[in-house]
N, C-alpha and C positions, 0 to 999 in steps of 0.2 A: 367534606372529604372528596366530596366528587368532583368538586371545584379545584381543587390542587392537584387534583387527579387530570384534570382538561387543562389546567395551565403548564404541569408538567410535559403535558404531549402537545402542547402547540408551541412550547420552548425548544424541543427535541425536533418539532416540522421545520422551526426558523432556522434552525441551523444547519439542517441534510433536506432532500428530497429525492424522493427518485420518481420516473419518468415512465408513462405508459409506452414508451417506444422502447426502452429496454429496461424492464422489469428487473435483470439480474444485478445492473450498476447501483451500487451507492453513491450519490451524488454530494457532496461536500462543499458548500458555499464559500468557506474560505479554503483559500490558495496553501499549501503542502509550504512549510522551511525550504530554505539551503538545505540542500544534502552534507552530512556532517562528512569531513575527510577523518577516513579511517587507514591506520597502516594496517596491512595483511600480515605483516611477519614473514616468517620463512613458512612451507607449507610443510604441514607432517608428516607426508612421507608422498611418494612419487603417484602421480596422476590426481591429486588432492586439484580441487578448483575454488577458486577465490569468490564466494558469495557478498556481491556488495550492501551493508545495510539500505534502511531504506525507514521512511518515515509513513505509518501506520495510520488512522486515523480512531480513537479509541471509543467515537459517538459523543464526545465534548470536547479532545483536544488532539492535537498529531503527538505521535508518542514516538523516540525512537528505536528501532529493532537492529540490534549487530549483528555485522557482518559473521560468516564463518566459515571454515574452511570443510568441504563436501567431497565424497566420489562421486562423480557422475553414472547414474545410472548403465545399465550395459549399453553397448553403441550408441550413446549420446557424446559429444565431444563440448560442445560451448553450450556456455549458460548465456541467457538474452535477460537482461537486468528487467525488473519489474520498474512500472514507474507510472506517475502520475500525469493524466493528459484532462485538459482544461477542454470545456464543451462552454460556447460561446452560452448557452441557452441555461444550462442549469448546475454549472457549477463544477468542480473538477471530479475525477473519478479514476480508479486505481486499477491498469494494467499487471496481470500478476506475471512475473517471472516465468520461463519456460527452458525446459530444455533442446538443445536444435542438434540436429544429426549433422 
């Protein structure tokens, strides 16, 4: 048991690692899909902002997450898309979305 126990977690190491330089990143060995095009619709009612989906990583495969339609929190105006940036050294790692005044 302990054996599938150790080969389970060094199947899980091959696949992600993360990095003594920044402990918060999860690192992803292979590279995020094409971004799926999604239509927005019409928005539901006024000052609604368009959240673009985005592809996840689920600790075995990228999974995807849709888009939706949001208020912006008080005095924030634009959202800044989340998105995946590739690190030469250990693999790609996931920028989250933010609100910008």
């Amino acid at each position: 048991m302990q054996r599938y126990v150790a080969a389970l977690a060094l199947a899980a190491l091959t696949a992600i690692t993360t990095s003594a330089c920044a402990p918060h990143r999860l690192y992803v060995r292979v590279g995020p899909p094409v971004p799926i095009v999604e239509a927005s619709y019409v928005a539901p009612g006024p000052g609604y902002v368009w959240i673009p989906g985005h592809h996840r990583w689920s600790g075995y495969a990228y999974v995807w997450v849709p888009g939706h339609w949001t208020l912006p929190p008080h005095h924030y105006r634009a959202w800044v898309p989340g998105h995946w940036v590739e690190s030469p050294r250990y693999g790609w790692y996931w920028v989250d979305g933010h609100w910008r005044r």
